[in-house]
C-alpha positions in Angstrom: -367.1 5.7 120.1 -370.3 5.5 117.5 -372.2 7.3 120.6 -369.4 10.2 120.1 -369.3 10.1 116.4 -372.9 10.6 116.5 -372.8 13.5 119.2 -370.0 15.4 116.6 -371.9 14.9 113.2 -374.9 16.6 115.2 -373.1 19.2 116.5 -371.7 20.7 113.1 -375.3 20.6 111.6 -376.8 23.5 111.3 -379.2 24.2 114.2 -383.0 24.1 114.2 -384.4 27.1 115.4 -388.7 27.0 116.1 -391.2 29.0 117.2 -393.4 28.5 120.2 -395.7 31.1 121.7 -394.5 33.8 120.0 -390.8 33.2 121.4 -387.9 31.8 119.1 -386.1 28.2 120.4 -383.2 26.6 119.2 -382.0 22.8 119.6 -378.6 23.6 120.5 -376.7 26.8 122.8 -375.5 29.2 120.2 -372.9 31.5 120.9 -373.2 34.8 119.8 -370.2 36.9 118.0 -369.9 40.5 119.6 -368.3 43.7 118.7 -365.2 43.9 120.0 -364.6 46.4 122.5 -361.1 48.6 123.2 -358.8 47.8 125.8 -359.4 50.1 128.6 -356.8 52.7 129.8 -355.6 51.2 132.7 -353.8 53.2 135.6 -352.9 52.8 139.5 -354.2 55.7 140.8 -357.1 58.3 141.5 -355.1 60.9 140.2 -354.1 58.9 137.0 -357.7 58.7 136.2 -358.5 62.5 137.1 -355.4 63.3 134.8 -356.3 61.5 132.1 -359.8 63.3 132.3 -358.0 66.9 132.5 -356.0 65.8 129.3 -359.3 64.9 127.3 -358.4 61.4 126.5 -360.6 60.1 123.9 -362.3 62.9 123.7 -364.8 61.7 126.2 -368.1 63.6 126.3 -369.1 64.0 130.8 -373.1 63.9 128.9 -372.3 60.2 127.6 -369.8 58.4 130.3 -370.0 58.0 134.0 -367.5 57.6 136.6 -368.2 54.0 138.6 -367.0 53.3 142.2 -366.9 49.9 142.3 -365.5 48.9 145.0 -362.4 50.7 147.3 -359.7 49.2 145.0 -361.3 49.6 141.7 -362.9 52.8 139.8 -363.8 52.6 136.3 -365.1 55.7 133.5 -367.6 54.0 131.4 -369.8 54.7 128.4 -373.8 55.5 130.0 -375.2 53.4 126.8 -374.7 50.0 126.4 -374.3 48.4 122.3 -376.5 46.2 120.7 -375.1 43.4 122.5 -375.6 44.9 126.0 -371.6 45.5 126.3 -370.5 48.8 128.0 -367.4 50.6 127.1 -364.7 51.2 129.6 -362.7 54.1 128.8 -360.6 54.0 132.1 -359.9 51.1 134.5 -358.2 52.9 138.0 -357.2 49.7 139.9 -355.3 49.9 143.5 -352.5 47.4 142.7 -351.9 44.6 145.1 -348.8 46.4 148.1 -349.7 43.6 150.3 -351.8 43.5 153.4 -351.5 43.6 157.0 -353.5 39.2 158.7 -356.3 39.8 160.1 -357.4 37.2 162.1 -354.0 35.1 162.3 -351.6 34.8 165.4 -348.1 35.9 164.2 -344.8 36.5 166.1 -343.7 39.4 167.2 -341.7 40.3 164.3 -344.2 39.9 161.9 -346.5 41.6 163.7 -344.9 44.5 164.6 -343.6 44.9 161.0 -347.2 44.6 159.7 -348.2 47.4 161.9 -345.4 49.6 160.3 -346.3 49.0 157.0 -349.6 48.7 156.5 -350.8 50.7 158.8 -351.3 54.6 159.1 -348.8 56.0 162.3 -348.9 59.4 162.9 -347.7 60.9 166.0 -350.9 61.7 167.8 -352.2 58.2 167.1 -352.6 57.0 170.9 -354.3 53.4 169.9 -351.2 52.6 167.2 -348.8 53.7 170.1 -350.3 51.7 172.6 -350.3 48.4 170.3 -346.5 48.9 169.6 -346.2 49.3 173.1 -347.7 45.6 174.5 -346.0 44.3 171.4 -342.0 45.0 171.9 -342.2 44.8 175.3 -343.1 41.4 175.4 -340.5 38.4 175.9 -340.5 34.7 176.3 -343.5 33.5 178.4 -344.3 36.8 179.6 -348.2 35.8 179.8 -348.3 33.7 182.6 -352.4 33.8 182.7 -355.5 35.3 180.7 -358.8 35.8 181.4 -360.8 36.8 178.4 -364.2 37.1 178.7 -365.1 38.4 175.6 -365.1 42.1 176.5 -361.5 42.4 177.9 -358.3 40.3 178.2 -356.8 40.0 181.5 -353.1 39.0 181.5 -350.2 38.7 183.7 -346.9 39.9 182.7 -344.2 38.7 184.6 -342.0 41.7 185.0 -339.3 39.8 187.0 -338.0 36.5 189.1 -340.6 37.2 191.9 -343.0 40.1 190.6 -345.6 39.9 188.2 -347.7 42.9 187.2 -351.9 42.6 185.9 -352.3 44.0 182.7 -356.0 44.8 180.8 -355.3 44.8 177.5 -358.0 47.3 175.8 -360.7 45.1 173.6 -360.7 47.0 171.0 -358.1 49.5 169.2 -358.9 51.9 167.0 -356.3 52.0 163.6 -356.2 53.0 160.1 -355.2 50.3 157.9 -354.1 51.1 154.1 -356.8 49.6 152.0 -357.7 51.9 149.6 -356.6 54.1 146.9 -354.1 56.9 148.8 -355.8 60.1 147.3 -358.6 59.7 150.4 -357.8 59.3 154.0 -357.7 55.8 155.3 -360.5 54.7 157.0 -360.5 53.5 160.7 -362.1 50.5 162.0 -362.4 48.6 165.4 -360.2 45.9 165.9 -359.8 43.3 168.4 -356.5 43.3 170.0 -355.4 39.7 171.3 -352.6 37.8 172.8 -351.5 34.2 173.2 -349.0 32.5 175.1 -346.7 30.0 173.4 -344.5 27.5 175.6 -341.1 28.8 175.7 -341.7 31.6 173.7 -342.9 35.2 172.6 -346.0 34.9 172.9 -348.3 36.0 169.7 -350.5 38.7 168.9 -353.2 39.2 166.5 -355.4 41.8 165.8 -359.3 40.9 164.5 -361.8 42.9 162.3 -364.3 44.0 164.5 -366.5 46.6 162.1 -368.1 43.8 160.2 -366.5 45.5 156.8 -368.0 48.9 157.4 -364.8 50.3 156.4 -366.0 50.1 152.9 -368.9 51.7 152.5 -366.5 54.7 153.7 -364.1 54.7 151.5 -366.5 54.3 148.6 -368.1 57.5 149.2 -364.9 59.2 150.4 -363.4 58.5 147.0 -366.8 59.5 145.1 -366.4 62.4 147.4 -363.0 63.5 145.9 -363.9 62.6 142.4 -366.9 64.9 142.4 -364.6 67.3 143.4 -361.8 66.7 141.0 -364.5 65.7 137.9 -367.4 67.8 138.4 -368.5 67.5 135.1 -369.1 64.1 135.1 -371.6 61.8 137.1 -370.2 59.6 139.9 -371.8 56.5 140.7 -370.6 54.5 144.4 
């Protein structure tokens, strides 16, 4: 108690500030009291931001602000100069809000899985690898993989078509597909992903697709929407 009675008549002293080799020390952290800052104009979407550009919102001058790629969910408009207290201004905060996402990496039933793939997931007609991952995926029932051999490259299964015949399958160790993971202005990118299955006694058995890109997927969309902004904001500078 007198050790923390001590500490709080210390603390609400005045600090002692010193100067050693030229440089300024104090005895204590002192927090500094900035400049507030205005709340930045937040909106969903690409065109949000480009719209509020078009519509001159706060008069913002393309020679003093940049546009700021930040990552494939976030893009922000931003004063160039920093204030005294090195804060930077954000005019505009464009953030891709949170539809859900398609689990990488996790075994799921067949529902699940085939629902993921129809939401959060590109499907055009022409797409050959979406069709063909829809197609091992509802046609599979109740301890249909009798065997696998994976070896790391492929998966070899057997699905037992009926009572007496069973039919080898390869499934393809890789599929190319187009999840939705960025803003929907710029084309989705496509990445490699590992398509796998798993047996599970008595029933369906599971299926789970795995990033196989190492992220790559990005990079691309980072410059794909710096890409479109330059076009859309070609006054100002875009940074990704």
């Amino acid at each position: 108690m007198i050790k923390e009675a001590i500490d709080r008549v210390l603390s609400l002293s005045k600090p002692t500030v010193e100067t050693y080799e030229g440089r300024l020390y104090a005895d204590r952290t002192l927090i500094p009291i900035k400049d507030p800052l205005d709340s930045a104009e937040s909106v969903s979407t690409l065109t949000g931001l480009v719209d509020l550009i078009a519509a001159k919102f706060n008069n913002l001058n393309p020679e003093q602000c940049f546009i700021h790629v930040e990552s494939p969910k976030r893009v922000t408009l931003s004063e160039l100069l920093c204030d005294k207290w090195g804060q930077r201004q954000i005019h505009i905060d464009a953030s891709l809000p949170d539809y859900g996402r398609f689990q990488f990496g996790q075994y799921m039933e067949q529902e699940s899985f085939m629902i993921g793939l129809q939401t959060f997931f590109v499907n055009e007609p022409d797409d050959q690898d979406m069709k063909y991952v829809l197609g091992i995926a509802g046609k599979l029932k109740a301890e249909q993989v009798q065997q696998s051999d994976d070896d790391g490259v492929s998966q070899n299964v057997v699905l037992r078509t009926g009572v007496v015949l069973a039919q080898n399958t390869t499934i393809k160790r890789t599929v190319k597909l187009r999840p939705y993971r960025t803003f929907r202005e710029i084309q989705q990118q496509q990445s490699d992903l590992v398509f796998r299955l798993r047996n599970r006694k008595d029933e369906v058995p599971a299926l789970a697709l795995h990033i196989a890109d190492g992220e790559m997927w990005q990079h691309e969309a980072m410059q794909s929407i710096k890409t479109y902004l330059q076009g859309k904001c070609p006054d100002f500078k875009v940074i990704a």
